[in-house]
N, C-alpha and C positions, 0 to 999 in steps of 0.2 A: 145282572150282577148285583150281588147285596154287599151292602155297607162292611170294610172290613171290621172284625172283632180285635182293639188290641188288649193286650196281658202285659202287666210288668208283673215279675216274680224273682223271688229267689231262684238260684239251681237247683234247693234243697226242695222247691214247692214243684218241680216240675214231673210231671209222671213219669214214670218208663217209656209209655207211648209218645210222652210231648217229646223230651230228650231224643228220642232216637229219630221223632221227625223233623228236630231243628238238625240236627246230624247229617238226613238224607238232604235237606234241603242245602244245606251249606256244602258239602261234596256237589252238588250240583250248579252251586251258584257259583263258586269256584273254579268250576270245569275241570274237578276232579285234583287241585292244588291244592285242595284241604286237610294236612295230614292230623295222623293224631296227636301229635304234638300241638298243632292250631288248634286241633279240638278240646283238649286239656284246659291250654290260656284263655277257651272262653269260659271253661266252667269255672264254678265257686263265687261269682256276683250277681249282679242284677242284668236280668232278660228282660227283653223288652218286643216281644214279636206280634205279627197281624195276619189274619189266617179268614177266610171266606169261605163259600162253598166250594169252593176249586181249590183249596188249600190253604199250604204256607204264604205268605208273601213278602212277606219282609223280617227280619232279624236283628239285634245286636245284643250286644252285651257288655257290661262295664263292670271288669275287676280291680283290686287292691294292687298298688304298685308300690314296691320302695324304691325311691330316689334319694340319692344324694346330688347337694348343690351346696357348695362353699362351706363343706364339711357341718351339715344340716342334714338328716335326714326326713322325707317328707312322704307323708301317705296319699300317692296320685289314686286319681280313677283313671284304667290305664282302657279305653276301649277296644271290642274284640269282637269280629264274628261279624261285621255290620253288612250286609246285603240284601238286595231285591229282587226277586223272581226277576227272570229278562220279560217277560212278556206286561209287566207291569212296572219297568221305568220307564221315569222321566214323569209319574204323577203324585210325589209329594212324601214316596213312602218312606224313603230314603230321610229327609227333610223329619218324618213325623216320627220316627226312630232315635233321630239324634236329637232332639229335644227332651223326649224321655231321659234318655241317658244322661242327658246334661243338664236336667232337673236333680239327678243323684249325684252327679260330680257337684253339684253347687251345694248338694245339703250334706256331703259324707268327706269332703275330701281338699286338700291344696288348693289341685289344679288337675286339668284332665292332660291327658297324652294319649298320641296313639299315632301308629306306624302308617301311611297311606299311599297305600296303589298308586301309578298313573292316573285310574280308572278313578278312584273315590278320590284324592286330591282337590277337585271342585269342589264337591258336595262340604268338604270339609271348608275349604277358602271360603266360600260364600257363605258360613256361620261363625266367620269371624277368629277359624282356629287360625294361627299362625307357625311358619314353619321355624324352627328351634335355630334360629343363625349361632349359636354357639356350638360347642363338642361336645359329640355321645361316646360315652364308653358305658363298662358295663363292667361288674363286680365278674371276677375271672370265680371261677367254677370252684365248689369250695370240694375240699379232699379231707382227706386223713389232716393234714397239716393245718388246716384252717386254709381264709381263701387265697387263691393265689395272686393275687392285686386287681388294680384295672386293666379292661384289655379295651382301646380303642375299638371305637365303630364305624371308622371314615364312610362307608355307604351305605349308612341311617342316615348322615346327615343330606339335608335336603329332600327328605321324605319323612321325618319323625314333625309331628303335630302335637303345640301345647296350645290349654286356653284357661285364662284364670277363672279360677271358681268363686264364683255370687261374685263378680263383678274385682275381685282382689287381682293387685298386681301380678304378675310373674315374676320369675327370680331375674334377675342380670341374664345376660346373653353371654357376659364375659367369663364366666366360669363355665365349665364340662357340665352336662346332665350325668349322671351315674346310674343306671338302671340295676336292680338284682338279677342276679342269675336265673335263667329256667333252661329247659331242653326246648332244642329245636330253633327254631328264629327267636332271637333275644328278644327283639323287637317286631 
């Protein structure tokens, strides 16, 4: 087994061929729950994957978020995509993904956020994310009229994950997070 190779990159630096094989790889770490709408929300930021003779192995990725908190608007790095081949956890890869990533949220951004699995939930606790005890909603879908307010997210909460960036506080607990709208899972 050799040494994996990792990559941070733009989405804009990654080939046709890298793209479509972080693609097959996440349909399959997923076990095929990875719609196009998830594949969308990982593109447009920073990649971060690790790949050996035997392939892919590991993934994430960390996009621009807007959030509102206490009528603030705030530029998150919102993470997205994060998995590891099954035949390769439980040895670090997981661990050396979110470090990348949260080398970019510390030098681009507030604070990081990101929605987590039963499954990812650890990986995340043991780096110190914390889960959001205040209220998520999320900017309502915008139209012809402009947008349509906030719409509650009562089952985000207790699976949405913040962690301040370079070491800076977090907002209050006591106010709602406010997410922007996108297609598919808000969060």
């Amino acid at each position: 087994m050799t040494e994996p190779l990792w990559h941070t990159v733009h989405t804009y630096e990654l080939t046709p061929t890298a793209r479509d094989g972080i693609r097959a790889f996440l349909d399959t770490a997923f076990e095929g729950g990875f719609s196009d709408d998830d594949w969308d929300h990982t593109l447009g930021g920073i990649h971060t994957y690790a790949r050996d003779d035997s392939g892919l192995l590991a993934h994430g990725s960390v996009v621009q978020r807007r959030v509102i908190h206490a009528h603030r608007s705030y530029r998150v790095g919102y993470v997205e995509g994060v998995a590891v081949r099954a035949d390769r956890r439980r040895e670090g890869l997981g661990d050396r993904v979110m470090t990348a990533l949260e080398a970019v949220i510390d030098g681009a951004y507030a604070f990081g956020a990101l929605s987590a699995s039963d499954t990812g939930a650890a990986l995340y606790a043991a780096r110190d994310w914390q889960v959001w005890q205040g209220q998520i909603g999320v900017q309502g879908q915008i139209g012809v009229q402009g947008l349509s307010g906030v719409v509650p997210l009562p089952d985000e909460e207790g699976s949405t994950y913040v962690r301040g960036a370079a070491g800076r506080p977090l907002p209050s607990t006591s106010r709602k997070l406010i997410f922007d709208w996108r297609d598919g899972d808000v969060l």
